[in-house]
C-alpha positions as CSV (number, residue, x, y, z in Angstrom):
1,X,33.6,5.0,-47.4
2,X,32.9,5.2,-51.0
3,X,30.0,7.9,-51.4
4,X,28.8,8.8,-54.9
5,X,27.8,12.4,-55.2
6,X,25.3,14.2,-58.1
7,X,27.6,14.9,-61.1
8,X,25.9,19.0,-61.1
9,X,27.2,22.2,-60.6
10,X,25.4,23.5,-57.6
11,X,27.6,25.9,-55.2
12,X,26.1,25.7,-51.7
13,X,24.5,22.9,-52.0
14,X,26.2,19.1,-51.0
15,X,24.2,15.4,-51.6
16,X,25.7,12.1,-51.4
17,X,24.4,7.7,-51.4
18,X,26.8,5.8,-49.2
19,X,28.0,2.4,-50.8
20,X,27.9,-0.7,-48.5
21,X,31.5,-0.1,-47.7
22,X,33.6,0.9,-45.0
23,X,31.4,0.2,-41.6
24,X,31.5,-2.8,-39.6
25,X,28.7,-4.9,-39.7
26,X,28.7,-8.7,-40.7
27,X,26.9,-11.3,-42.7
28,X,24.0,-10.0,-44.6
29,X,25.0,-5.9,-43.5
30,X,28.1,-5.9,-44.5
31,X,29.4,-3.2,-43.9
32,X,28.5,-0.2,-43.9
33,X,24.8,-0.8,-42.8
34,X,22.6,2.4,-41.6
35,X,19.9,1.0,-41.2
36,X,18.4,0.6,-37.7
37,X,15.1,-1.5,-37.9
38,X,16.5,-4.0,-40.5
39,X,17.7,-6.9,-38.1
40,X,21.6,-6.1,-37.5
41,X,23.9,-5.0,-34.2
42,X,22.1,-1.6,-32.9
43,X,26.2,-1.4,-32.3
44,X,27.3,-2.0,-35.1
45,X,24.9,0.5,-36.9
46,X,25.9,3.1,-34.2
47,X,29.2,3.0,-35.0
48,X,28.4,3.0,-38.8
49,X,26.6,6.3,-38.3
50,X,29.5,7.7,-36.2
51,X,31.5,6.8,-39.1
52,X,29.3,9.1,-41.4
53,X,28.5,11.7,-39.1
54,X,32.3,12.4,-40.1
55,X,31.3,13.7,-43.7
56,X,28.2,15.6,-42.4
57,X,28.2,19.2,-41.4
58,X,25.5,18.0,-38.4
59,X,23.3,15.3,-37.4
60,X,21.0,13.5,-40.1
61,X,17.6,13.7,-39.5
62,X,16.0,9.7,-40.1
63,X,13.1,9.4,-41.0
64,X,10.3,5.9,-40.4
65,X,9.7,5.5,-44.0
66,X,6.3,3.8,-44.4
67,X,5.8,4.3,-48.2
68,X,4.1,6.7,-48.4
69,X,3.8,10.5,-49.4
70,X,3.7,12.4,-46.5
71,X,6.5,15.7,-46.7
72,X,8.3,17.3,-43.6
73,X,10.1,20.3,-43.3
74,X,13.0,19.8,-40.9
75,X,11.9,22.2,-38.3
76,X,9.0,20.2,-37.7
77,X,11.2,16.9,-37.6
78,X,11.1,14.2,-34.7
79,X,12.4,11.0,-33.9
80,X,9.3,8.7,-34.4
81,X,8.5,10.9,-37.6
82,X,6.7,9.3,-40.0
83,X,7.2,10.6,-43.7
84,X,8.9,9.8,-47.0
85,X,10.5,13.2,-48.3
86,X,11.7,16.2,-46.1
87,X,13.2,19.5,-47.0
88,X,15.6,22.4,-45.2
89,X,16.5,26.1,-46.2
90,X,18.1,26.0,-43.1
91,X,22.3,25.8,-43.9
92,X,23.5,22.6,-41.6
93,X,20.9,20.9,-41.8
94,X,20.9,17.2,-42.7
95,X,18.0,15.3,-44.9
96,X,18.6,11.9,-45.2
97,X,17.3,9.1,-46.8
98,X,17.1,5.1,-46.3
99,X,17.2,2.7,-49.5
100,X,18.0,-0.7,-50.8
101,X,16.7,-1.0,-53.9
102,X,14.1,2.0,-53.6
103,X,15.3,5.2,-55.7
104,X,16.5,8.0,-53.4
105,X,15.7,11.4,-54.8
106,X,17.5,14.7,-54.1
107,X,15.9,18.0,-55.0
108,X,18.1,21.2,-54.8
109,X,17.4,24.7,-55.6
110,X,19.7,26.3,-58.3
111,X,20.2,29.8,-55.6
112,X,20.5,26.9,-52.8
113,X,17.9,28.3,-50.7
114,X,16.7,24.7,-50.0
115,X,17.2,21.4,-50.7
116,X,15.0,18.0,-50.2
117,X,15.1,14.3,-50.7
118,X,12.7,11.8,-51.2
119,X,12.1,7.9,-50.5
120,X,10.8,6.8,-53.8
121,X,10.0,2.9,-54.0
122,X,6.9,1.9,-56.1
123,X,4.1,3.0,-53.9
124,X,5.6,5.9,-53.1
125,X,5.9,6.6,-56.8
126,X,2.3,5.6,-57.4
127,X,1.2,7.5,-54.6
128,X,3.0,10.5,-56.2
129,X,5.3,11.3,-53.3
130,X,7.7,13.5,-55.7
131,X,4.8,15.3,-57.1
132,X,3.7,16.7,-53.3
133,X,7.0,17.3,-52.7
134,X,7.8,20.0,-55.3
135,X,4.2,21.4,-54.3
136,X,5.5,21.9,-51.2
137,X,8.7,23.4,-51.6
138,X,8.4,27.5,-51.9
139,X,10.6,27.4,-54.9
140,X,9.5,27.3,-58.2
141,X,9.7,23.8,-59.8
142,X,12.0,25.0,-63.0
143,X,14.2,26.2,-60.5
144,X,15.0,22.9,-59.0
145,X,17.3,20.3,-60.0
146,X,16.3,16.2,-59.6
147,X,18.8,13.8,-59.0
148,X,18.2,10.2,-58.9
149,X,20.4,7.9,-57.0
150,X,21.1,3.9,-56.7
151,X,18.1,2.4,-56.9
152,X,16.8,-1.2,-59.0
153,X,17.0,-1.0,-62.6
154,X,14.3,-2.5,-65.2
155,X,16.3,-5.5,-65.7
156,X,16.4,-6.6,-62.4
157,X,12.9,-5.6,-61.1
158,X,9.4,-7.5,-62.1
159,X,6.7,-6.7,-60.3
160,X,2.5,-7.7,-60.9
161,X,-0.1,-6.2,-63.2
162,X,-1.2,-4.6,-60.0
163,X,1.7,-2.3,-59.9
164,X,1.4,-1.6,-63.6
165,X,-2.2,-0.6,-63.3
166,X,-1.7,1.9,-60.1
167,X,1.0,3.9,-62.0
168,X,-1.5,4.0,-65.0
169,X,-4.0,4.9,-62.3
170,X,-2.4,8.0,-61.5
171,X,-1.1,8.9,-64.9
172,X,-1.5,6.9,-68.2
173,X,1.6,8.4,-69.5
174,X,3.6,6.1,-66.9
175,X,2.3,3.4,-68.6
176,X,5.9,3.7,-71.0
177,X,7.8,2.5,-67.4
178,X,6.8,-0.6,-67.8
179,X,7.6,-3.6,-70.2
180,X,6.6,-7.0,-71.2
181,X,9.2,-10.0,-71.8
182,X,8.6,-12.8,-74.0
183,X,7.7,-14.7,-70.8
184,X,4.9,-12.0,-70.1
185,X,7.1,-11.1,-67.2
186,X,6.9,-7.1,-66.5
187,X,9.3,-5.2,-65.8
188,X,9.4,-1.5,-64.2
189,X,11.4,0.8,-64.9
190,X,11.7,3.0,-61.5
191,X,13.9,5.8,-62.8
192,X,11.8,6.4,-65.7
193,X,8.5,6.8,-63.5
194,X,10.2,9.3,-61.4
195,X,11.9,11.5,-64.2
196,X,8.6,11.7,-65.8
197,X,6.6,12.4,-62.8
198,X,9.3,14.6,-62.1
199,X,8.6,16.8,-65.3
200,X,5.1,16.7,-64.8
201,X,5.6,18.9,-61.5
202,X,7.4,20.8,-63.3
203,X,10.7,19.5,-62.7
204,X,12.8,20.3,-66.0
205,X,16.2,18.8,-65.1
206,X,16.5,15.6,-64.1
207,X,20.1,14.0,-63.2
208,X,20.3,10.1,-62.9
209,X,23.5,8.6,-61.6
210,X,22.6,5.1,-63.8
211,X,23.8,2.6,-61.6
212,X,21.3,-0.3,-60.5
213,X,21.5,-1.5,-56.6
214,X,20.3,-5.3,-57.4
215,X,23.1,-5.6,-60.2
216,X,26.2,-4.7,-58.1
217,X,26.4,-6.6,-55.0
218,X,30.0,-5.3,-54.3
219,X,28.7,-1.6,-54.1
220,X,25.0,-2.2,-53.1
221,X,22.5,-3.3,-51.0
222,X,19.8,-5.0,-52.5
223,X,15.9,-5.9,-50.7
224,X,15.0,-7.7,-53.8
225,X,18.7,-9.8,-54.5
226,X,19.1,-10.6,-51.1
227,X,16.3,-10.4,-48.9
228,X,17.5,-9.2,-45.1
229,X,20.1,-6.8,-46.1
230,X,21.2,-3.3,-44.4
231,X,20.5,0.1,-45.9
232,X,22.2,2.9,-47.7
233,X,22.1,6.2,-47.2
234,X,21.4,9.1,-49.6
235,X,21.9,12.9,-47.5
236,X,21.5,16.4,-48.7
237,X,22.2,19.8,-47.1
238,X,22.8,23.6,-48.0
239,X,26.7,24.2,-46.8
């Protein structure tokens, strides 16, 4: 495995994204697939997650990611859970995160009393998932730190003028994510949507680790390159 970690200074608190590297799926999930629901070998994804279970100081806790905004603490956390951000001050404790192209987002707190992560694809953004996750965290938002993982860049992602205008719906300041080519093709700019909804919780730093999962096809899984693909894995957890 290959896992990139948030380049902070946080004793007592760990995160990592998994690469699609070193499981044992085939075809379109090679190899290092996590993803159980995406179409690949339930045993071949089993033994993937044995394989990171290795790194982990306990189980991770999965969420079924619909999209949308809904936050769980991990006490309250069950298998057919559905949510898109979840949060621990328990030590052990795993959150853990599904993407392949969506940003994963880790927020930890600076005296690592808790730490969270969110799913953060566009309606998840639009639907301000980061926002009502920092409202529920009982830490102060300049307290936390934001990290931003592997997730599609702007020069890889176009979307509609309906994704444009729900962004603008919720804030017109998030207008500035989004760009026109000389085709009138737009493109959005994920990261920069989340760092600035980020900040407007309250959120004042904001790490990204700059690299694009639709650019890299050695490193990443990609929805939006590939089309079936498996799924990477972004966990956080207070040592």
């Amino acid at each position: 495995m290959q896992p990139i970690r948030p380049d902070w200074s946080l004793p007592g608190i760990q995160a990592i994204s998994t690469t699609r590297a070193g499981g044992v799926s085939v075809g379109p999930w090679a190899s290092l697939n996590l993803g159980a629901t995406c179409g690949d070998d339930p045993v071949a994804v089993a033994r993937n997650r044995r394989r990171l279970q290795e790194l982990l100081p306990g189980p991770p806790r999965w969420l079924r990611q619909v999209h949308g905004k809904r936050v769980v603490h991990l006490d309250d956390w069950h298998a057919d859970v559905e949510a898109d951000a979840a949060w621990t001050d328990r030590p052990g404790q795993v959150v853990a995160i599904q993407t392949a192209d969506c940003l994963p987002v880790v927020l930890a707190d600076r005296e690592a009393r808790l730490v969270a992560a969110a799913h953060a694809g566009w309606r998840g953004l639009a639907a301000d998932v980061l926002g009502h996750l920092v409202a529920s965290l009982p830490a102060p938002p300049d307290r936390l730190v934001a990290w931003i993982g592997p997730g599609i860049g702007p020069e890889r992602y176009r979307v509609g003028e309906e994704v444009r205008s729900a962004f603008e719906a919720l804030d017109g300041a998030l207008a500035r994510a989004f760009a026109e080519n000389d085709a009138g093709e737009i493109r959005a700019d994920l990261k920069r949507a989340a760092r600035g909804l980020l900040l407007r919780a309250g959120v004042s730093q904001v790490l990204d680790c700059g690299l694009c999962t639709a650019s890299d096809a050695g490193r990443f899984f990609s929805h939006r390159r590939d089309g079936p693909c498996g799924r990477m894995a972004t966990l956080a957890w207070i040592e």
